[in-house]
N, C-alpha and C positions, 0 to 999 in steps of 0.2 A: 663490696665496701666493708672495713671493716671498722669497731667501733676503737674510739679513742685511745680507749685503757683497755683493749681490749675486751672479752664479752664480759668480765667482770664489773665491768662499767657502763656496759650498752642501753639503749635505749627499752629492749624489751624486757629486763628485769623489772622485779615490784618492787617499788617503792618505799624505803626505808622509814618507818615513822618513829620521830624520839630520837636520831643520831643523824649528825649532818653526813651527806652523801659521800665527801673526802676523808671524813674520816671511817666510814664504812668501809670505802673503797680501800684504805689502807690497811686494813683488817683482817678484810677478803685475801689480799694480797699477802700479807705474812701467811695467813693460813694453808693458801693454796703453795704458798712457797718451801713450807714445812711436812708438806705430804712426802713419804718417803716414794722413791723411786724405784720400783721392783720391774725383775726382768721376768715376761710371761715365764718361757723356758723353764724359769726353777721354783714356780710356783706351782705346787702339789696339787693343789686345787686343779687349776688349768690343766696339768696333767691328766688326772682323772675323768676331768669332761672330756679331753678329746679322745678317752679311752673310752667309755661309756658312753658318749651319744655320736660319737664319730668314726670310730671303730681306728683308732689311731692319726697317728700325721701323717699326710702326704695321701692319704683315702682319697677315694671318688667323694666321699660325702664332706671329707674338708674342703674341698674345690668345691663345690656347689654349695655351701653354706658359708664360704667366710671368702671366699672369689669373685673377682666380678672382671669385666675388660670394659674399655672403653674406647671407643668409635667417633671418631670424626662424623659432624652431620653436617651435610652440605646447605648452603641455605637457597633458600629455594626462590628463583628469580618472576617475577610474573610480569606481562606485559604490561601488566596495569599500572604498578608500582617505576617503570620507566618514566623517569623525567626529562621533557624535551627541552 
């Protein structure tokens, strides 16, 4: 499920004291809307770590640290749970 306004609205955030919730929420939302958009790729930084602690792109240790797969799980039927 997902929350209303999204998570910038959800239920498990703390609770704003001294500003009503709407207008917080609308706050939140320019700000988050004004973060600029950078592509990893040409960012120096990123660069560097995957060169220092990964030993480049496309390594065995970039597959096993930023890879994962995902598998169908069967559900599991038990007699008990049969309804007559």
């Amino acid at each position: 499920m997902a929350c209303p306004s999204g998570c910038l609205n959800g239920g498990g955030q703390i609770r704003a004291e001294g500003e009503p919730s709407k207008d917080l929420l609308e706050r939140v939302e320019q700000l988050y809307s004004s973060v600029r958009n950078e592509l990893p790729e040409k960012n120096e930084r990123v660069k560097e770590l995957y060169e220092q602690w990964l030993g480049g792109r496309g390594g065995l240790k970039v597959e096993e640290a930023l890879l994962t797969q995902y598998h169908a799980v069967e559900k599991i039927t038990s007699g008990l749970s049969i309804k007559w």
